[in-house]
C-alpha positions as CSV (number, residue, x, y, z in Angstrom):
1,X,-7.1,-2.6,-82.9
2,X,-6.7,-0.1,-85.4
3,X,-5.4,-0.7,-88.6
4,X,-2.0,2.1,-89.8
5,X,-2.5,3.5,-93.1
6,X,0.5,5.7,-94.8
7,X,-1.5,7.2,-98.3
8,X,1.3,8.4,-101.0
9,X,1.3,11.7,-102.7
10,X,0.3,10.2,-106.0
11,X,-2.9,9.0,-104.8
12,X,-3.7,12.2,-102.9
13,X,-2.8,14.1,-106.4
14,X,-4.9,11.7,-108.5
15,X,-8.4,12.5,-107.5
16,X,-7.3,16.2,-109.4
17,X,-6.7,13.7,-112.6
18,X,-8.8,11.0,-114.1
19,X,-9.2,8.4,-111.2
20,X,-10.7,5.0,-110.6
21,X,-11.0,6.4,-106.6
22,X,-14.6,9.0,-105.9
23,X,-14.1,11.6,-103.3
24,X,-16.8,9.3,-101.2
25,X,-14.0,7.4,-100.3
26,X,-12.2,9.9,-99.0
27,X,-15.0,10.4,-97.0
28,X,-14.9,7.0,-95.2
29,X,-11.6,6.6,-94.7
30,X,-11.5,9.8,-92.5
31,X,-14.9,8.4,-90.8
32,X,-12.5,5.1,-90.3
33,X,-9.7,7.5,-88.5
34,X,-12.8,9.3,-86.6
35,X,-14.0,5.9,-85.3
36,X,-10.1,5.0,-84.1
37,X,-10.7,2.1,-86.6
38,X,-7.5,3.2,-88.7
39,X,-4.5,5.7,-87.9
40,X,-3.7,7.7,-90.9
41,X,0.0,8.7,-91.1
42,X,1.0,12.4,-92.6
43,X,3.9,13.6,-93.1
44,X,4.8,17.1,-93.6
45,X,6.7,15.8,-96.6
46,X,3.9,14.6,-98.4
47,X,1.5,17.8,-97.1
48,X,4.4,19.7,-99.0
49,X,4.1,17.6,-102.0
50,X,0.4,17.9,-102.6
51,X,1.1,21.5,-102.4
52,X,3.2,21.8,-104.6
53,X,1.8,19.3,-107.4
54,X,-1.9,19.8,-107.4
55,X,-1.9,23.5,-109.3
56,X,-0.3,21.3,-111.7
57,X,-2.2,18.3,-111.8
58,X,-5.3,21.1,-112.1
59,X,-3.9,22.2,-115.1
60,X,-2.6,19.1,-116.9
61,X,-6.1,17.2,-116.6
62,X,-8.0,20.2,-118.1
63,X,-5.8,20.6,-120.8
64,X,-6.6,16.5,-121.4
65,X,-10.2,17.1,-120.5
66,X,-9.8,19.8,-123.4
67,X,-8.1,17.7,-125.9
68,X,-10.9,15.4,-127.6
69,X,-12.0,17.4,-130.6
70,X,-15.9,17.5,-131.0
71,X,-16.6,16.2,-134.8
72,X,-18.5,19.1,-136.2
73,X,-18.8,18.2,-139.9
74,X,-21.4,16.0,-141.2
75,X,-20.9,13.4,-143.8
76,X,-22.4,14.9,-146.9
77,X,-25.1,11.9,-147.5
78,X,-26.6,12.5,-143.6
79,X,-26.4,16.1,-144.1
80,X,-30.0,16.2,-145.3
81,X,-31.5,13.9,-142.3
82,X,-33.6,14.9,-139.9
83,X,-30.8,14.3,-137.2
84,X,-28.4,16.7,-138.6
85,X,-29.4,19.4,-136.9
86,X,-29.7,17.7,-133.7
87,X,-26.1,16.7,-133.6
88,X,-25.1,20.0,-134.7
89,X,-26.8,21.5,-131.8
90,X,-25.7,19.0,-129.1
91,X,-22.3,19.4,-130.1
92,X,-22.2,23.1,-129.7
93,X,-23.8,23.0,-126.4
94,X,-21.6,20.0,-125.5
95,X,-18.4,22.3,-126.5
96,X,-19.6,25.3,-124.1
97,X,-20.3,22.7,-121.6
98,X,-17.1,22.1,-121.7
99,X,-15.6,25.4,-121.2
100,X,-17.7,26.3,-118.9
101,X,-17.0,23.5,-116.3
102,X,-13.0,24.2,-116.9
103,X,-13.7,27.6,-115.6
104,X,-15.7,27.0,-113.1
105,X,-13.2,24.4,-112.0
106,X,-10.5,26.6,-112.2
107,X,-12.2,29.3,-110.2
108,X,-12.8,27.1,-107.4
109,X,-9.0,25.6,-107.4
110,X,-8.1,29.0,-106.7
111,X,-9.5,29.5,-103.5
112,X,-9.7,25.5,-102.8
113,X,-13.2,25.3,-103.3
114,X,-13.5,22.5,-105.3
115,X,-15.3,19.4,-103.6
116,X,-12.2,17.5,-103.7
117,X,-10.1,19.9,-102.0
118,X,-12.8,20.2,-98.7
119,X,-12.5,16.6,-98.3
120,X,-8.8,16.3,-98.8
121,X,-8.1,19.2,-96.3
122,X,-11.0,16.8,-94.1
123,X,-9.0,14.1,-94.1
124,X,-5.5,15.6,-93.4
125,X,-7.2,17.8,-90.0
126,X,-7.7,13.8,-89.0
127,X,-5.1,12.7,-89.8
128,X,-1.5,11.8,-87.6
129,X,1.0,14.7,-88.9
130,X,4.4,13.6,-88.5
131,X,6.5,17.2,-89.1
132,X,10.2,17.3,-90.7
133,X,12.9,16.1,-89.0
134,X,16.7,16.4,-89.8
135,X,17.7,13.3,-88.5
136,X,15.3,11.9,-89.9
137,X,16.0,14.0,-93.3
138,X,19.8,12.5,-93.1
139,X,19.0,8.8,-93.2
140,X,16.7,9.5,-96.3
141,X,19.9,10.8,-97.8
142,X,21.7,8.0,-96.7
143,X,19.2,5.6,-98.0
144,X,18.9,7.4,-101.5
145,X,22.8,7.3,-101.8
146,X,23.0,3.6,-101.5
147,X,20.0,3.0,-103.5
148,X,17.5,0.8,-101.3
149,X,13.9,1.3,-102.5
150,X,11.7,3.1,-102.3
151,X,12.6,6.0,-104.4
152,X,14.2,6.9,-107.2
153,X,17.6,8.3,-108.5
154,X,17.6,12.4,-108.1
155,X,14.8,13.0,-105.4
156,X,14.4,11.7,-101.8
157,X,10.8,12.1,-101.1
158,X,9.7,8.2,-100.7
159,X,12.9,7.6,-98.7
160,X,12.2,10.5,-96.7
161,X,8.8,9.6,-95.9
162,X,9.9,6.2,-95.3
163,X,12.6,6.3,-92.9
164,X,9.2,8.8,-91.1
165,X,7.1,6.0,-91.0
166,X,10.3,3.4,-89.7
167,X,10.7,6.2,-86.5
168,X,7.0,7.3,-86.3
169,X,4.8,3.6,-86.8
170,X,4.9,1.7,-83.4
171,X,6.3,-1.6,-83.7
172,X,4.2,-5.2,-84.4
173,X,1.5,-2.9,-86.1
174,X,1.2,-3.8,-90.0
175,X,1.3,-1.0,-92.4
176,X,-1.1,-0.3,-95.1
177,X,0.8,2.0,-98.1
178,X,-2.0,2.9,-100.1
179,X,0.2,4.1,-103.7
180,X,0.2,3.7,-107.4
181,X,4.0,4.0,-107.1
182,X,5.6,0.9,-108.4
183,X,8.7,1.6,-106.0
184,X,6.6,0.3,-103.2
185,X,5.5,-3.1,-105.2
186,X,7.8,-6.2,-106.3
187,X,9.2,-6.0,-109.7
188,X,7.7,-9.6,-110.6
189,X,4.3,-7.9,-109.9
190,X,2.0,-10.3,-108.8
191,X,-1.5,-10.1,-105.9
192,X,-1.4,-12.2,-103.3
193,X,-3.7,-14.3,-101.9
194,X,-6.0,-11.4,-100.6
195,X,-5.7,-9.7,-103.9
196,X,-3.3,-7.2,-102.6
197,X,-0.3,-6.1,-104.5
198,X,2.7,-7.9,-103.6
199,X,5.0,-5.6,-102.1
200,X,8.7,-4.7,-102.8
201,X,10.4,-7.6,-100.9
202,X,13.2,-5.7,-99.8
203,X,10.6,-3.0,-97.9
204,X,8.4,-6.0,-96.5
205,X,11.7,-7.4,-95.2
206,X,12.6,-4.1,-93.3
207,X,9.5,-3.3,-91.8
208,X,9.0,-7.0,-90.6
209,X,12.9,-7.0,-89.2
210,X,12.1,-3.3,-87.6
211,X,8.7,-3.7,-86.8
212,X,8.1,-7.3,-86.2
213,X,4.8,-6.7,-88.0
214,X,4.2,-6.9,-92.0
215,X,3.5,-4.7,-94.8
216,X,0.6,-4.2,-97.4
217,X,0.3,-2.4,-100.7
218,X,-2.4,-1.1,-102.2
219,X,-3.1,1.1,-105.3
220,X,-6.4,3.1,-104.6
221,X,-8.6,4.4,-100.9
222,X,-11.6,2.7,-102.4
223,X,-9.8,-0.8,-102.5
224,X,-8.3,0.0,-98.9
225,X,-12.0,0.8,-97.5
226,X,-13.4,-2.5,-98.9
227,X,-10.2,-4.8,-97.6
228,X,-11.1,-3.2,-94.3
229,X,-14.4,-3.6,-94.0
230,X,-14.5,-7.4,-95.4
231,X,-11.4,-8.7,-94.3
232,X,-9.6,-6.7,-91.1
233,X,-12.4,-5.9,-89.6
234,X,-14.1,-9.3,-89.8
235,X,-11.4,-10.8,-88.9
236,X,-10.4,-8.5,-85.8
237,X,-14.6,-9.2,-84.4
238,X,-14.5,-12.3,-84.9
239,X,-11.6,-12.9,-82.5
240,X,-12.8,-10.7,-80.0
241,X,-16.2,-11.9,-79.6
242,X,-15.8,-15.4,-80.5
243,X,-14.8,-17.7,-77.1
244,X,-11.4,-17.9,-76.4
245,X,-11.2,-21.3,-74.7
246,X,-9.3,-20.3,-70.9
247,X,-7.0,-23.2,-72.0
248,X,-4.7,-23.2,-74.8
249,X,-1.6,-25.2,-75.8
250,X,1.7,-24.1,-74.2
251,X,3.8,-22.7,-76.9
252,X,6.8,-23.0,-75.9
253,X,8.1,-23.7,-71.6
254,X,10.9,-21.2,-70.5
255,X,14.1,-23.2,-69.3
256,X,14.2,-21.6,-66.0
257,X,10.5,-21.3,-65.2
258,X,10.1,-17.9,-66.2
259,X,6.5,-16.5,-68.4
260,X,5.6,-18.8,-71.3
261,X,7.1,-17.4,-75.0
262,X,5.0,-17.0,-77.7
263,X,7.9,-17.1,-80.3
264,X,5.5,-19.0,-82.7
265,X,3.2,-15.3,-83.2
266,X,5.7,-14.0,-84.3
267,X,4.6,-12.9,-88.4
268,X,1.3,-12.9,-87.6
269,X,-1.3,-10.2,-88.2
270,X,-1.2,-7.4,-85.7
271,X,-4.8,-8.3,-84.6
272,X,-4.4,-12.0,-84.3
273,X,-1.1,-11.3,-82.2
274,X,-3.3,-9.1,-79.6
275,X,-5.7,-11.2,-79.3
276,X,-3.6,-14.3,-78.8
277,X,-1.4,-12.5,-76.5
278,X,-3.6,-11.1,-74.2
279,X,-5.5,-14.4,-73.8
280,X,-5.5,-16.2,-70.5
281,X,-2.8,-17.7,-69.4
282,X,-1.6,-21.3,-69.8
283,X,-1.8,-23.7,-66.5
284,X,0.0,-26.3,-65.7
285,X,-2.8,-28.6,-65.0
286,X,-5.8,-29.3,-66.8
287,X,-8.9,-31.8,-67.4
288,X,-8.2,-33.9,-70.2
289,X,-11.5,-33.5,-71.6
290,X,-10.0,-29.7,-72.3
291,X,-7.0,-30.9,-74.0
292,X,-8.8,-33.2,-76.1
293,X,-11.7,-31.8,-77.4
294,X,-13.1,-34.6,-78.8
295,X,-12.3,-37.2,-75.3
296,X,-16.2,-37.2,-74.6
297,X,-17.2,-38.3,-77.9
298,X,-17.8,-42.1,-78.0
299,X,-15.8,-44.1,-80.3
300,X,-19.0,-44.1,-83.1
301,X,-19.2,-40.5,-82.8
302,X,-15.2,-40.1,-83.2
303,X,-15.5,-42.2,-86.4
304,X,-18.5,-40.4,-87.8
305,X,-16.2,-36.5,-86.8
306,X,-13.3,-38.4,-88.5
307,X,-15.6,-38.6,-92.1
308,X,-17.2,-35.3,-91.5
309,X,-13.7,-33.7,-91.4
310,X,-12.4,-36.4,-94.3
311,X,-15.9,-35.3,-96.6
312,X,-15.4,-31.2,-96.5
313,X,-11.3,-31.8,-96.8
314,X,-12.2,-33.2,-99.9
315,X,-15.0,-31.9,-101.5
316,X,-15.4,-32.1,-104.5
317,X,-18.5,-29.8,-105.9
318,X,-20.0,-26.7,-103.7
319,X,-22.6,-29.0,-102.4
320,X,-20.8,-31.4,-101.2
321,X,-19.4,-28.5,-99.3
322,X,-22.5,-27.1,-97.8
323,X,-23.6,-30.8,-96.8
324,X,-20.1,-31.1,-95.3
325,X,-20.3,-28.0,-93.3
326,X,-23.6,-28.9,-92.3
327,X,-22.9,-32.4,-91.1
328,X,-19.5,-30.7,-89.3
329,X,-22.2,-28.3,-86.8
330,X,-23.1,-30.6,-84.5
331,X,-18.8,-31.6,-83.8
332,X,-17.9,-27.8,-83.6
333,X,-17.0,-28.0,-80.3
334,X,-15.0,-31.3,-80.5
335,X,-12.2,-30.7,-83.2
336,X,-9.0,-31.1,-82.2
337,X,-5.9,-29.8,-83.2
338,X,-5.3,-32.2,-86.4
339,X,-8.7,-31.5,-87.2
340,X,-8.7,-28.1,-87.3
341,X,-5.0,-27.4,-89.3
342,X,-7.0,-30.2,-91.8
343,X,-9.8,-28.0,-92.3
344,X,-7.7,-24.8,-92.6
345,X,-5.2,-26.5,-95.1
346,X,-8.7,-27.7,-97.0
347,X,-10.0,-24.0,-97.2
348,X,-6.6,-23.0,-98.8
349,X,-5.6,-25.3,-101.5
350,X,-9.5,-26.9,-102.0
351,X,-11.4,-24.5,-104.6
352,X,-14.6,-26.0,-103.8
353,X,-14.4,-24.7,-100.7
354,X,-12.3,-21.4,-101.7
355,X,-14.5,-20.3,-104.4
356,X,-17.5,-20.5,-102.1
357,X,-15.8,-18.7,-98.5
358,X,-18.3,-16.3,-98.6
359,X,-21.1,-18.2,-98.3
360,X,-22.9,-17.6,-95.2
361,X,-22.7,-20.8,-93.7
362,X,-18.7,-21.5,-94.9
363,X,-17.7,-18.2,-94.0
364,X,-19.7,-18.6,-90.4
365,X,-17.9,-21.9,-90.2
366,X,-14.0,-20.8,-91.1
367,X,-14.6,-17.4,-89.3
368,X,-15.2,-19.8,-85.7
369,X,-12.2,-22.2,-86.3
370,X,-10.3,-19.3,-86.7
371,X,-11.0,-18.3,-83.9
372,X,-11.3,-21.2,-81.5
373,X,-8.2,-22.9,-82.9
374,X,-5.7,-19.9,-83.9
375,X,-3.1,-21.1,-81.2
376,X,-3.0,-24.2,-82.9
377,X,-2.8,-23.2,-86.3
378,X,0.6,-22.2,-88.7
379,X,0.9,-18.4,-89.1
380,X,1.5,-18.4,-92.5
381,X,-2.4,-20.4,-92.4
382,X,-3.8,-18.1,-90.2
383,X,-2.7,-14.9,-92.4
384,X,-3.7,-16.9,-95.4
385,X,-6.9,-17.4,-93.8
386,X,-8.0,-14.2,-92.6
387,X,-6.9,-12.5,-96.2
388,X,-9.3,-15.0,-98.0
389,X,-12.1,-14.9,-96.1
390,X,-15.1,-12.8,-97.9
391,X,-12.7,-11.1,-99.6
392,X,-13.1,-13.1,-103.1
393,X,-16.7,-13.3,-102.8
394,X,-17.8,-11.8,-106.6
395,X,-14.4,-13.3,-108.0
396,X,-15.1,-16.5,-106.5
397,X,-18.7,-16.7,-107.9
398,X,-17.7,-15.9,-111.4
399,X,-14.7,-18.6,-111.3
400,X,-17.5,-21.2,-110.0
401,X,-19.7,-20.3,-112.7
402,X,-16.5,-21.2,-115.2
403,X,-15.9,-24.4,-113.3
404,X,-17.1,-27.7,-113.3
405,X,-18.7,-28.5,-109.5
């Protein structure tokens, strides 16, 4: 399923200023819209924008780059060292260095030559434009007059691209806003547990009431790529190739006999709601052995599951983990429903087994209950879940190294 992405103007207009983001990136994200992996939304709006801003963004960072003054003289007592004339030299030739790369830069602007600008234009020829609309247009006024976010007083651009992506999105698909515009972020700032930026609640509110779906912020493409690679699309093959057991728990019986809801998906991620949703259908009657997973298991083996489960719940060092995880293979195909929210609730609020998610054999582990048991998990779990896994991985390692096992 692929992932919608909606990149602001600011970040677009950064990589002509100094930027934590590499033009690499811009690179693989159009490779992730060229593989159907992610849908990047452009509206003309923001096309406009760059336009208009980047001759000036050209000009502001060289007159920055060309700000830093070069110390030429020498302290009288090194003048005489051997040195002297070295620095004197490497100074000059680091001051025509200088000029000459402005130039140069400037040249290529002109024709949009520069590197920066291929790979921009590259990405946009991928991308989904969304021309102007006047209707559209109106309800940006509208929104801007009563002041909902984002935005601010005197221009309508955000709200304008906003109310686009509202009409333009489809609905239950999560949006990705990749901006370093705090109009799209709460004003108590804050990550959350994926390390994302918390968003402005009043937005995430909207697009979950319009869209049914949620809504992410993040403040550089690099970030975004990496998110992707070690959490959505982890996540999304994991529950497509992992068995989906033919049987799962009725969520919820119509009165009348009609099509079972599945009211309780609702807030999940886009890609666990697919999956979950086209899954088999329920049927009335089934083996018990398939509603208890665990109904073969003789009461010596139930007992020994029960303290396998109990010993990783409450681990208390990483390798009591990894000898938990271990001694939980051979009952991976015989926890139950209590079992598995136990184990999912464990991974959230135990740091010895948070800290240490992406370690092959815990991250193999989580990534297969996931999968096997999402029906039977809570959403707000299951979201938790798939944000945290491998996404802390170097975070994690240097918090363990600060922590007692």
């Amino acid at each position: 399923m692929a992932t919608h992405v909606f990149v602001d103007t600011n970040i677009y207009l950064s990589f002509y200023h100094f930027s934590n983001d590499d033009i690499d990136s811009l690179g693989t994200l159009r490779q992730k819209v060229i593989d159907s992996e992610v849908i990047l939304h452009l509206p003309r709006q923001v096309m406009n924008e760059w336009e208009r801003n980047r001759e000036i963004k050209l000009k502001t960072a060289a007159e920055e780059f060309n700000k830093p003054a070069f110390q030429t003289q020498i302290p009288r007592h090194m003048a005489s060292l051997a040195m002297a004339q070295q620095y004197s030299e490497a100074v000059a030739q680091a001051k025509r260095a200088r000029e000459v790369l402005i130039a140069e830069a400037t040249a290529a602007a002109r024709t949009y030559e520069l590197a920066v600008d291929k790979a921009l234009l590259d990405l946009f020829g991928s991308a989904v434009l969304h021309e102007e609309e006047y209707s559209i247009y109106t309800l940006a006024r509208e929104r801007a007059e009563k002041g909902n976010p984002p935005g601010k007083p005197g221009s309508i651009g955000d709200q304008y691209n906003w109310e686009m992506l509202l009409d333009r999105v489809p609905e239950n698909a999560d949006l990705y806003v990749i901006t370093k515009d705090g109009d799209f972020a709460s004003a108590l700032r804050g990550s959350e547990a994926s390390g994302l930026i918390y968003p402005n609640l009043f937005l995430r509110r909207e697009w979950q009431g319009e869209k049914n779906a949620d809504l992410y912020i993040v403040d550089s493409i690099k970030t975004f790529n990496t998110h992707h690679d070690r959490v959505i699309k982890q996540a999304e093959a994991a529950l497509q190739n992992a068995a989906v057991p033919v049987v799962q728990q009725r969520l919820e019986v119509a009165e009348e006999g009609e099509a079972n809801e599945r009211a309780p998906l609702q807030g999940l991620p886009a890609a666990v709601r697919e999956l979950a949703e086209n899954a088999p259908p329920v049927i009335d009657e089934v083996p018990e052995n398939l509603v208890q997973p665990d109904a073969a298991l003789t009461p010596e083996e139930l007992e020994e599951k029960r303290q396998a489960v109990e010993a990783l719940a409450e681990s208390l060092s990483f390798h009591a983990t990894h000898q938990a995880i271990q001694r939980l293979d051979r009952f991976k195909d015989y926890l139950n429903r209590h079992d598995a929210n136990v184990l999912a609730d464990a991974a959230i609020s135990n740091s010895q087994i948070g800290w240490i998610l992406s370690d092959f054999d815990v991250n193999e582990f989580y990534l297969r209950l996931l999968s096997r048991h999402i029906a039977e998990l809570e959403p707000e779990t299951v979201d938790i879940l798939i944000n945290r896994l491998d996404i802390d991985s170097e975070s994690g390692r240097e918090a363990s190294d600060e922590s007692p096992a």
